[in-house]
C-alpha positions as a Markdown table, in Angstrom:
| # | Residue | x | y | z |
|---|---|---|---|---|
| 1 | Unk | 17.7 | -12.6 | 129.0 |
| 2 | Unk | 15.0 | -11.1 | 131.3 |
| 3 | Unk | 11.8 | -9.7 | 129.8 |
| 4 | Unk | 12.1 | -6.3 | 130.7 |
| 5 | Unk | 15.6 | -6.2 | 129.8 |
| 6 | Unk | 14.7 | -7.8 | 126.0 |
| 7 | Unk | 11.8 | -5.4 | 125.2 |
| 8 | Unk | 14.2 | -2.1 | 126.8 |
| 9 | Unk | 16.6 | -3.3 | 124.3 |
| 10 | Unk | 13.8 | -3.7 | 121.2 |
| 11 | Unk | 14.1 | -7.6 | 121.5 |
| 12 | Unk | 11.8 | -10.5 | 121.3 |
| 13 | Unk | 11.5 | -13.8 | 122.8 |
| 14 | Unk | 13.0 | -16.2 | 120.0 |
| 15 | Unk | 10.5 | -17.9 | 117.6 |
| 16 | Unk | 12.1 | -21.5 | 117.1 |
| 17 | Unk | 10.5 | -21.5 | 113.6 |
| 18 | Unk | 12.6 | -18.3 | 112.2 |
| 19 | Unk | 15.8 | -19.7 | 112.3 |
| 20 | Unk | 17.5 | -20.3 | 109.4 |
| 21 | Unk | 19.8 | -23.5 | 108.3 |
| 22 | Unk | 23.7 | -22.1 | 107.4 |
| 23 | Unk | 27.2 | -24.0 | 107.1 |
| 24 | Unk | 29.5 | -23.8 | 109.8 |
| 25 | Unk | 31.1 | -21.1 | 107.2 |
| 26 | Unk | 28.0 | -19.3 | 106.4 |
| 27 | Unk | 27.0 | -19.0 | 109.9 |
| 28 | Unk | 30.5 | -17.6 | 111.1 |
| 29 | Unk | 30.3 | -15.0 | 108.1 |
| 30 | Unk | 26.8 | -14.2 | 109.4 |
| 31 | Unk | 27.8 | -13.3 | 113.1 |
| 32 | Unk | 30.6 | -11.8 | 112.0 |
| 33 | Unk | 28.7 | -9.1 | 109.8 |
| 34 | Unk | 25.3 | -8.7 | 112.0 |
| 35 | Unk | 25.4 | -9.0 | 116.3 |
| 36 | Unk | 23.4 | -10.8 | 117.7 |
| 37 | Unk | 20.9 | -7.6 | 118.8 |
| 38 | Unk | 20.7 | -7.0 | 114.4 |
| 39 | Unk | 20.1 | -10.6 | 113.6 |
| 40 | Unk | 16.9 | -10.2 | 116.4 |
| 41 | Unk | 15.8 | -7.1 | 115.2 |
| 42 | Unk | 15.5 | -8.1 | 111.2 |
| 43 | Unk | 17.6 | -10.6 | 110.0 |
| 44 | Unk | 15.8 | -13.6 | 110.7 |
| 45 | Unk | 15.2 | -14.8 | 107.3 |
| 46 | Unk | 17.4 | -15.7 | 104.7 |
| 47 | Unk | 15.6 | -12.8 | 101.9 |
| 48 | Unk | 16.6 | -10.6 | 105.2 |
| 49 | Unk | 20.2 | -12.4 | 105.5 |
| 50 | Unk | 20.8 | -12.5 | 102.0 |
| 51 | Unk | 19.8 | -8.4 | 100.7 |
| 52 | Unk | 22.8 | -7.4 | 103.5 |
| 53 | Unk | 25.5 | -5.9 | 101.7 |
| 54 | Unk | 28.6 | -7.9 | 103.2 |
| 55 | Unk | 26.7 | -11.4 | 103.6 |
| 56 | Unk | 25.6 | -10.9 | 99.9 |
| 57 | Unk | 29.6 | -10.3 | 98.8 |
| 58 | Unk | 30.6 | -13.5 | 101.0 |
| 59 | Unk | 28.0 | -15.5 | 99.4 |
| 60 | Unk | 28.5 | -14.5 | 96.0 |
| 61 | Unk | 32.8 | -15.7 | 96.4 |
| 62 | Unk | 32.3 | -19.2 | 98.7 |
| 63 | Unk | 29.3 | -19.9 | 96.2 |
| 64 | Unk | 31.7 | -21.9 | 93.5 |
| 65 | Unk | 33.9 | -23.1 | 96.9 |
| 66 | Unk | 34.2 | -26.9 | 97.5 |
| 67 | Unk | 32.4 | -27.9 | 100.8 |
| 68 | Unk | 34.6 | -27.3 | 103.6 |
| 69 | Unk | 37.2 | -25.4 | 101.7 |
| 70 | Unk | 36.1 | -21.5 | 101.9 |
């Protein structure tokens, strides 16, 4: 995405070092709670990820899950 277009829109470049590490799982969960635009604008830690509402409830059930089974 342009410059211009990112800071119009409230958005940063990307900082490589705040990324977080999810499960295929997790990570579907995630961008299916937060777009992409939310995740930019505040959700780029996991305290951040983890105080949401919806990501909290999904964590809190796959948590006792076997790998690969949620």
């Amino acid at each position: 995405m342009k410059r211009r277009k990112m800071a119009r829109r409230g958005l940063k470049r990307r900082d490589p070092g705040r990324t977080v590490d999810l499960c295929r799982t997790c990570h579907g969960n995630v961008h299916a709670s937060l777009s992409n635009g939310d995740l930019g604008r505040g959700y780029d830690s996991l305290e951040a990820l983890s105080a949401h509402p919806d990501i909290r409830k999904f964590t809190d059930w796959v948590r006792d899950k076997p790998n690969r089974r949620a």
